[in-house]
N, C-alpha and C positions, 0 to 999 in steps of 0.2 A: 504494500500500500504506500501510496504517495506521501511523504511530511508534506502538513497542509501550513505549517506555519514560515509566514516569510519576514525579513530584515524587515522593520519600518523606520521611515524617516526620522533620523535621531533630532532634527531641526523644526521648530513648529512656526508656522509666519506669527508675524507680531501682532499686538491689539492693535485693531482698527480704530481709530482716530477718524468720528466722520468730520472732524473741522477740516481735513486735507484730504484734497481730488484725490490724493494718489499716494498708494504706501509700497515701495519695495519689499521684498524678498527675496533674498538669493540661497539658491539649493547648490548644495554640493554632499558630495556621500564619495565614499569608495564602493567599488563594483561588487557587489553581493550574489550568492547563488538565488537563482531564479529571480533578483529583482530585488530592489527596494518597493515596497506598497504602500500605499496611502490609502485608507480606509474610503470605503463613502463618506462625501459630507455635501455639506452646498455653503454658501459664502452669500450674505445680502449685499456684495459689492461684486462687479466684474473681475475678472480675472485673465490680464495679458500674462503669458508664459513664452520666453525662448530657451530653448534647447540649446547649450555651448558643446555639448559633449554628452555621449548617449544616446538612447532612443527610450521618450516617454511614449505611454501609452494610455490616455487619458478613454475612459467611459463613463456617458453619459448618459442622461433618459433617452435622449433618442440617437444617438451618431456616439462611434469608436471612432476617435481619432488617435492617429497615431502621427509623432512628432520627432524627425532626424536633425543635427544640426542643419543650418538654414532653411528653419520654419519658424512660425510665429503662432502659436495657438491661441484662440481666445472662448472662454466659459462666461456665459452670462450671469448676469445675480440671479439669483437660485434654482441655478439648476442642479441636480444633488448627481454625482460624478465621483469616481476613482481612479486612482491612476498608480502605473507599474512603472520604473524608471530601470533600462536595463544599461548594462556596460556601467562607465564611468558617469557617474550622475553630478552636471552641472550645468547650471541654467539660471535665471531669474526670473522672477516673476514682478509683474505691476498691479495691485488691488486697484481697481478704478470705482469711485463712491458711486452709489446706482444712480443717481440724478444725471450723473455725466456721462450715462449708458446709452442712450438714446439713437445713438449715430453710429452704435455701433451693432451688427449682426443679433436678431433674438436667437440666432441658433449659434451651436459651438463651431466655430470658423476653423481654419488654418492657412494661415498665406505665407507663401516666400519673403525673408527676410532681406529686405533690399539693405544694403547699405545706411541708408539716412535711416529708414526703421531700425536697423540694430543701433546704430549712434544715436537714435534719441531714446530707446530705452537703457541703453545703456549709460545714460545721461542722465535719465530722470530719475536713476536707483542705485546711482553712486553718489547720489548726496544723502545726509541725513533729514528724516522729517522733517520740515521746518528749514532748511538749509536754502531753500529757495526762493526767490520772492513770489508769490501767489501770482502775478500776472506772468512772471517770465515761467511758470511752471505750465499754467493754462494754455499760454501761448506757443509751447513747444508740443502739449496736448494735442492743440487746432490742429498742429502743420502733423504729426502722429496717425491720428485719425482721419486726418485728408488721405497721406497717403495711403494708410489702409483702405480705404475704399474708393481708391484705385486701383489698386494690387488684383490681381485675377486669385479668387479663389482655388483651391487643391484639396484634392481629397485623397490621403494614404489612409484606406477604411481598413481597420486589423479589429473585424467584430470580439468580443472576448466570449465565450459560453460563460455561462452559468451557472451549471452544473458544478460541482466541486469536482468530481475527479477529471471532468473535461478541463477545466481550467487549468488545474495545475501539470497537464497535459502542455495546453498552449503556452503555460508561462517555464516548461522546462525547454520547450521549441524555441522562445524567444531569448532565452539563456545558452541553449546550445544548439545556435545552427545548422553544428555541423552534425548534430546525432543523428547518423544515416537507420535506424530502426525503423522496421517498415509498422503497417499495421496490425498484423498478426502479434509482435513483439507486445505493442503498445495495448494490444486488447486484452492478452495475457495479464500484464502487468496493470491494467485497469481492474481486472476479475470480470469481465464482459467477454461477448464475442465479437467478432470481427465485424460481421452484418451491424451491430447493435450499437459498434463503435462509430462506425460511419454514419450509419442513419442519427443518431444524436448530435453528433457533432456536426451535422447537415442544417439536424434542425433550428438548432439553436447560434451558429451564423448563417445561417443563406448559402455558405460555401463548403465545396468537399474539404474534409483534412489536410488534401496535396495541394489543393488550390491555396489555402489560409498557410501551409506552412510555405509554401514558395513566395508568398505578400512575405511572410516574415523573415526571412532570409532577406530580401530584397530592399528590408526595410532597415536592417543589419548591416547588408551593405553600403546604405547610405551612411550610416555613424563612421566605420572605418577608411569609406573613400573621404568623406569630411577629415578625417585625421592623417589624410593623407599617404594612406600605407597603399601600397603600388596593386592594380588590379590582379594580377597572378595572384598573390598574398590574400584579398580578399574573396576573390573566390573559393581557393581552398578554406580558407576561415568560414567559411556559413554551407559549408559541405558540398559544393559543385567538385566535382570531376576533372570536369572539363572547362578549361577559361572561355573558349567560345561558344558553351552552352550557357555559360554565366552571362555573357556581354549579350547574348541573343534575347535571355528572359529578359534582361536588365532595359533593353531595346524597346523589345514587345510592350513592357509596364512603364518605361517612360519618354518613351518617344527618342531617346537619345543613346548613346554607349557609357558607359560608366565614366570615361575620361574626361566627355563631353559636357558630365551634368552640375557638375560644381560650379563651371566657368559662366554658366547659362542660368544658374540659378543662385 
């Protein structure tokens, strides 16, 4: 049987303060087996999150997003969500107060981190509360939120199950790409059958098991070509074989080759 218990985030965000639009947080962990976890919760303020290093994997009542370096994720006031943070876990987050949510997505978003977007978050959460003058704070807010809703929306959907032994299924896949065990292994190892393994895990994302574990490989590879480790290295690292079967899927799901996707995005 599976340990159901995982590392949780040794960092909690701070009291919110609604006298100030905007309250940073910044996450950082060392890489844990199967993930660091963050419980359900919901927040009565918005919630910007970028990814520095890692792959989050936030769920929500309605949309699994899933977040590699250069994305920007955003969770509205109260939607009630959890989220997995796998590899090396670093990132920040911006609380934004709900009055100032209005212009921004009622559903949980994810867009490419442009340049000016990671320099103005990464501006507005290296000062201290208070460290800013209220208009020069609001007004890099404006110019924040313009560009995000100019940004073309993106969706890397990694639905998560439900189920307990299927999850911690899909969160040992998101920890080790490369476990080539087929389904027979894994049904065994569930106390299921094979038939019963698939049809569940069908159910409960929309996608077959090889479908959801090749999103997650794929989505694994985005953390390490972000970190810059050479495409041969990352395909062996998330379990491909073959480097030109890796650049092919890599292709297929995002219109580009791995070399190509960083520069472009």
């Amino acid at each position: 049987m599976l340990e159901t218990r995982q590392p949780m985030l040794a960092q909690a965000p701070p009291a919110i303060d609604p006298a100030h639009l905007l309250t940073p947080f910044h996450v950082q962990g060392p890489r844990q087996n199967r993930g660091i976890t963050v419980p359900p919760h919901r927040h009565v303020q918005g919630m910007l999150l970028m990814v520095r290093e890692g792959v989050s994997v936030v769920h929500g009542d309605e949309d699994a997003l899933a977040m590699a370096p250069g994305r920007i994720g955003w969770i509205p006031p109260g939607v009630l969500h959890e989220a997995n943070w796998f590899g090396q876990a670093r990132g920040l987050c911006v609380y934004v107060r709900a009055d100032a949510c209005d212009r921004l997505p009622a559903r949980s978003t994810v867009w490419p981190a442009s340049p000016l977007v990671e320099a103005l978050l990464q501006r507005l959460a290296s000062v201290p509360l208070g460290g800013l003058d209220r208009a020069h704070t609001a007004g890099m807010f404006e110019v924040l939120v313009a560009e995000l809703r100019l940004s073309r929306q993106v969706r890397l959907p990694l639905p998560m199950p439900r189920d307990r032994r299927l999850r911690e299924l899909a969160l040992s896949l998101l920890d080790q790409p490369d476990d080539a065990r087929g389904i027979d292994a894994w049904a065994q190892r569930l106390n299921m059958s094979s038939r019963t393994l698939m049809r569940r895990f069908r159910g409960e994302t929309g996608v077959t098991l090889g479908q959801w574990r090749q999103q997650a490989r794929l989505l694994r590879a985005l953390e390490l070509l972000a970190a810059g480790k050479p495409v041969t290295e990352v395909a062996l690292a998330i379990g491909y074989e073959s480097v030109s079967a890796f650049i092919g899927s890599f292709r297929n799901t995002y219109g580009v080759t791995p070399s190509q996707y960083f520069p472009r995005h």
